[in-house]
C-alpha positions in Angstrom: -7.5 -19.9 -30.0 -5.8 -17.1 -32.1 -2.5 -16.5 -33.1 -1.1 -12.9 -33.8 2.1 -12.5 -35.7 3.3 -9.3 -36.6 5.4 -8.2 -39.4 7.0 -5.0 -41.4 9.2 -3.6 -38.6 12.7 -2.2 -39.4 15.1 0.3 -39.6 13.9 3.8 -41.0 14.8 7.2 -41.6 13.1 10.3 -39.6 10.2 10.8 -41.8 10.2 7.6 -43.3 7.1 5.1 -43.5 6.3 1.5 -42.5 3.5 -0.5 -42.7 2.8 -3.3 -39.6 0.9 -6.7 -40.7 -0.7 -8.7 -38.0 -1.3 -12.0 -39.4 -4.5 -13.8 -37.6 -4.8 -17.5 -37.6 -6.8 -19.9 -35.6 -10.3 -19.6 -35.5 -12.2 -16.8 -37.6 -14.0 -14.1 -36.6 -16.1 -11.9 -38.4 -16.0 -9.2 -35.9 -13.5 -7.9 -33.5 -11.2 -5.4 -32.2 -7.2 -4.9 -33.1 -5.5 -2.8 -31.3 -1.8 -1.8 -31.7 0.5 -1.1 -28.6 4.2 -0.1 -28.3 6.5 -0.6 -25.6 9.8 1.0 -24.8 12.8 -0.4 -22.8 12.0 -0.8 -19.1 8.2 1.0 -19.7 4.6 -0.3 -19.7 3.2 -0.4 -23.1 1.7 2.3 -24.7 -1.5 2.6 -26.5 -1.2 3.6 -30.8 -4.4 2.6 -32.1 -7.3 0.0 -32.5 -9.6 -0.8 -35.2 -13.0 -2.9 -34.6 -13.4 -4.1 -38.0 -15.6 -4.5 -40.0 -17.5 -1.4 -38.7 -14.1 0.8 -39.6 -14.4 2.3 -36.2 -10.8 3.6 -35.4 -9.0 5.9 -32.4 -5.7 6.9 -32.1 -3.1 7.9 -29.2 -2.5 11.9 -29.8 0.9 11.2 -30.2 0.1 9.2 -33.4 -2.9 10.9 -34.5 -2.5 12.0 -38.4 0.8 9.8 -39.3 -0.3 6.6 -37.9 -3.4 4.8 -40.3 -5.2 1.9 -39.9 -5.7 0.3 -43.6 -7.3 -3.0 -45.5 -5.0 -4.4 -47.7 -6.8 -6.9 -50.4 -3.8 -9.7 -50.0 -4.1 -9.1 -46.0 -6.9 -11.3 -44.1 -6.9 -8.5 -41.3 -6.1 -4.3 -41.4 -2.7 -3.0 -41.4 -1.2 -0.1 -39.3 0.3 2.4 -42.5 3.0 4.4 -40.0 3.9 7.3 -41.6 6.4 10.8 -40.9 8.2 8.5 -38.6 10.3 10.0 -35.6 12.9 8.6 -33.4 10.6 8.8 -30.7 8.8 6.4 -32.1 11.3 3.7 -31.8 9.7 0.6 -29.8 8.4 -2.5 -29.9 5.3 -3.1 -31.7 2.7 -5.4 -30.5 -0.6 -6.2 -32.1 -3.7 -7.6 -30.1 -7.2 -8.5 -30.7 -10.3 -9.0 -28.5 -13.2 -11.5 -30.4 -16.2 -9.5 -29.0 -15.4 -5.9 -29.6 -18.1 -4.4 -26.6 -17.8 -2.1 -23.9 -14.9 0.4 -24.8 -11.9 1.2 -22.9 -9.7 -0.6 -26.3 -7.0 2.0 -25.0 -6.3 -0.5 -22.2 -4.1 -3.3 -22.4 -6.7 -5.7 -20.3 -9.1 -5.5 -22.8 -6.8 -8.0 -25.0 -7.5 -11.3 -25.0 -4.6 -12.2 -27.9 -1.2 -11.1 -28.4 1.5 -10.9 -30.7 5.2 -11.2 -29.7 6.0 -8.0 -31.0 8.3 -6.5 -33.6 10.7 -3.7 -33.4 10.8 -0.2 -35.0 13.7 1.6 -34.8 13.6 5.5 -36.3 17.1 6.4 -37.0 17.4 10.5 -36.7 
C-alpha cells in the first residue's frame, strides 16, 4: 500500500508562488503516475496536472498551463508541483494521487487513481 501526504500549502499573495510536496511511503515503485487535483467548496475535483515519472511525461489543465510546473527536487523522493503567478481563483484544496502502473491514459480522470492524499489547502489572497 502507498501513503500520500501532501505538503507546502498556505496563504499567498496574487502572484505569489508555492511549491506542493507529496511525500510517498509504503512500497516503492520505480514507475508511476502523480497526478495533482484541486477541489473547491461543494465541487467535484478538478484536474491540474500529472507526471509519469521517470519518463518526465507531463500535461497540464489549460487553466494552469505555463504557471503550474512539475519539478524533481534532489532532497524530495518523488516530483513537486512549483505553482507559480498565483490567483485567487486558484484557491482550493490540493490533492495529490498516484497510480503504480502508469498505462492507458485518461490521467485527467480521477478513477485512474488508485492512492490519495488528504489534501492541503491553498488560499490566494487578492
Amino acid at each position: 500500500q502507498w501513503q500520500l501526504v501532501e505538503s507546502g500549502g498556505g496563504l499567498v499573495q496574487a502572484g505569489g508562488s508555492l511549491t506542493l510536496s507529496c511525500a510517498v511511503s509504503g512500497r516503492t515503485w520505480t514507475r508511476y503516475v502523480m497526478g495533482w487535483f484541486r477541489q473547491y467548496p461543494e465541487k467535484q475535483r478538478e484536474f491540474v496536472g500529472y507526471i509519469i515519472w521517470p519518463d518526465n511525461i507531463t500535461e497540464y489543465a489549460e487553466s494552469v498551463k505555463g504557471r503550474f510546473t512539475f519539478s524533481r527536487e534532489k532532497s524530495k523522493t518523488s516530483p513537486s508541483l512549483q505553482m507559480d503567478s498565483l490567483k485567487p481563483e486558484d484557491t482550493a484544496v490540493y490533492y495529490c494521487a498516484a497510480n503504480p502502473e502508469p498505462y492507458g491514459g485518461a490521467w485527467e480522470w480521477t478513477s485512474r487513481y488508485s492512492y490519495w492524499g488528504q489534501g492541503t489547502q491553498v488560499t490566494v489572497s487578492s
